[in-house]
Each structure stands twice: as structure tokens, then as C-alpha cells.
N, C-alpha and C positions, 0 to 999 in steps of 0.2 A: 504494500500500500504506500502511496508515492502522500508524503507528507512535507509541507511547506512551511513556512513561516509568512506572515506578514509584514512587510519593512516598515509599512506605517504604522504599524504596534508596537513593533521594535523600538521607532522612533519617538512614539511616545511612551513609551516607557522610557527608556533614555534620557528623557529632557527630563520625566518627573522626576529619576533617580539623581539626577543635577541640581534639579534645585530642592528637592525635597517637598514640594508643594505640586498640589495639582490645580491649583490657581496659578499659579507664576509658571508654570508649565504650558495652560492652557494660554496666557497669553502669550509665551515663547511662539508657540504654534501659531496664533490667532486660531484658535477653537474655542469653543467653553467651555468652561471648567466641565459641565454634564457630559461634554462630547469625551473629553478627556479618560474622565470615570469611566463611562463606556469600554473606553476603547482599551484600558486596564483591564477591567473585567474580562471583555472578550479575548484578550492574552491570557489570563490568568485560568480562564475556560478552554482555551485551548492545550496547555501546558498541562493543567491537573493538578496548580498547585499555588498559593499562593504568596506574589511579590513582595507588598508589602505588608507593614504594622503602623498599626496605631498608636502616637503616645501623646503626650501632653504638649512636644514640642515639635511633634508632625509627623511626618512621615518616615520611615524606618526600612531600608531593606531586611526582606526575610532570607534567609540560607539559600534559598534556590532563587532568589531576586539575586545576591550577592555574586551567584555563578553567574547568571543569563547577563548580570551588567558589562563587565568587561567583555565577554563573546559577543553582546550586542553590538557595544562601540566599534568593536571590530569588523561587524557584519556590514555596520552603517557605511566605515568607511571605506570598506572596500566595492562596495553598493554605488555609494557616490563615486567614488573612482572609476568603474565599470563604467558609471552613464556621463561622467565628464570626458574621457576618451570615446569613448561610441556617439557620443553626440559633436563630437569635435570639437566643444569648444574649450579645450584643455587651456589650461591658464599655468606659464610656467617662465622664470627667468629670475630676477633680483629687481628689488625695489628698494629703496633708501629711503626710508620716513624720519623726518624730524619730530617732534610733538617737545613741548615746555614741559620742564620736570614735574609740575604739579597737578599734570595732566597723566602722566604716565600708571602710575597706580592702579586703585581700582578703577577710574575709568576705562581706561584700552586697554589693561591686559586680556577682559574675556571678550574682548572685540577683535584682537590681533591673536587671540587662540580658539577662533571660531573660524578666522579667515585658513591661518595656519591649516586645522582638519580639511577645511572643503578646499583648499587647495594645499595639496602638500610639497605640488611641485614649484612652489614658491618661494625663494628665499628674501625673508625680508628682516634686514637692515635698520636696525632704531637709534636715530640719533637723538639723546637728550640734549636741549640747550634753550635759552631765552628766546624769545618768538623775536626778538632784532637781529639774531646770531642767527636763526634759522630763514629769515627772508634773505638775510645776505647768503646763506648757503644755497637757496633755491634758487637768487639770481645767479649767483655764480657757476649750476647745475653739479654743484656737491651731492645735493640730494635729490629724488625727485620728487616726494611730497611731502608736504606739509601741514602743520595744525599749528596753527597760528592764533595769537590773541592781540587784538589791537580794535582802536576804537571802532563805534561805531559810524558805520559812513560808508562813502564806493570807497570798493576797493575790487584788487586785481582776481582773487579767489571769489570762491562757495562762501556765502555765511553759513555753517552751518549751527549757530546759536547766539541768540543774543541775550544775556547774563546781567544785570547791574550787579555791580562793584560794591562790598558793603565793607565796612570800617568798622572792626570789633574793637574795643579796648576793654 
């Protein structure tokens, strides 16, 4: 008997098992949390066993959640790798990003280890440095992209956020 798996239950299981929530999972996805739950149960129906626990502070892997997570990750990225070469449009060479140190952190690490999985064949380049250090780097083409912080106004890039500036003491 020829048995399958489903990659979109894989996939959601995998996000929940990320963030531990199946609300922060379901938006990961853009699903609803109900579609979510769903889509848990019907893995956990199909397996014979069940992922996760309940506690006071959320979600828990169970012993055979514990197994299937790493072998998922694995499934997914080898899944997307299959359909990024068969579809041709493989993404692969070196990038040089700058970003400002106080940007680095939690902001872009799980943005720069999300791009890192769904493209593996990418090697990317992070430069820390002041967003004046880093414009003169990107006119110079030291790097090639950038995140920058500077007023509000035209300017040559993307905005891609505008922020007011606040003064704690």
C-alpha cells in the first residue's frame, strides 16, 4: 500500500513547532488559527499519534512530534529545492548586505534564516556598520544592498518603514 505524506501538513506542523503557537503559526501561513488546528489534527490522524501537549505556557512537542520535527525540516527543504530547480527559477551566487548594528538582532536574523532555507544556494555577506558608512559603501559598490536609516523624505531606495524617533531618559 503506497502511502504519502502531505507537505502542506508537514509545513504546518513545522511552523507550529517554530513558534510554538498555533496562532503565530497561522499567521506565519496567513491561515486561521481553525484552519491550522485542522490541519494538525489531520496529520496527527494520519500518523496514529499524537504531536503535541498542552501546558500553561503552550505548546509542547510530544516524543513522536520530537522525531517527525527535524525529518520534516528536512522533507520541506528538500521539497522546496526539488521545485526551485524544476521550476527554474533557482536563485544562487553572493550578495553583500549592509544593515546598522541595531538593526541586526532580532530583527533580521529570522528574516536572513528564512531566506538562507528557501534559498540555500545563496551566499550572503552581512556587513555591520552606521547607515553613512553603509551608503558610502553602496555608492562605492562594496556592497550591494542595503538597510539604511535616514530621514524622512525622497530618497534614492525603498522606504520600507517609517519609525518616529523617541528620546528615553
Amino acid at each position: 500500500m503506497i502511502r504519502n505524506l502531505d507537505t502542506a501538513l508537514i509545513r504546518t506542523f513545522v511552523t507550529v513547532a517554530d513558534r510554538a503557537s498555533m496562532t503565530a503559526a497561522a499567521n506565519a501561513l496567513n491561515l486561521t488559527q481553525g484552519a491550522v488546528s485542522q490541519q494538525i489534527k489531520r496529520l496527527e490522524d494520519v500518523l496514529g499519534c499524537s504531536l503535541f501537549e498542552r501546558d500553561r505556557r503552550g505548546l509542547r512537542l510530544t516524543r513522536a512530534g520530537e522525531r517527525l520535527f527535524g525529518k520534516g525540516k528536512r522533507l520541506l527543504a528538500l521539497n522546496d529545492e526539488i521545485w526551485t530547480e524544476m521550476a527554474g527559477s533557482a536563485v544562487a551566487g553572493k550578495v553583500r548586505l549592509g544593515v546598522p548594528y541595531d538593526l541586526v538582532g532580532t530583527l533580521l536574523a529570522p528574516v536572513l534564516k528564512a531566506y538562507a532555507e528557501a534559498h540555500p544556494q545563496v551566499e550572503i555577506s552581512l556587513v555591520c556598520a552606521s547607515s553613512p558608512e553603509l551608503a558610502a559603501a553602496l555608492a562605492a559598490g562594496t556592497i550591494d544592498l542595503a538597510i539604511i536609516e535616514e530621514r524622512a523624505g525622497p530618497t534614492a531606495g525603498e522606504c520600507l518603514l517609517v519609525d518616529r524617533l523617541v528620546w528615553v531618559g
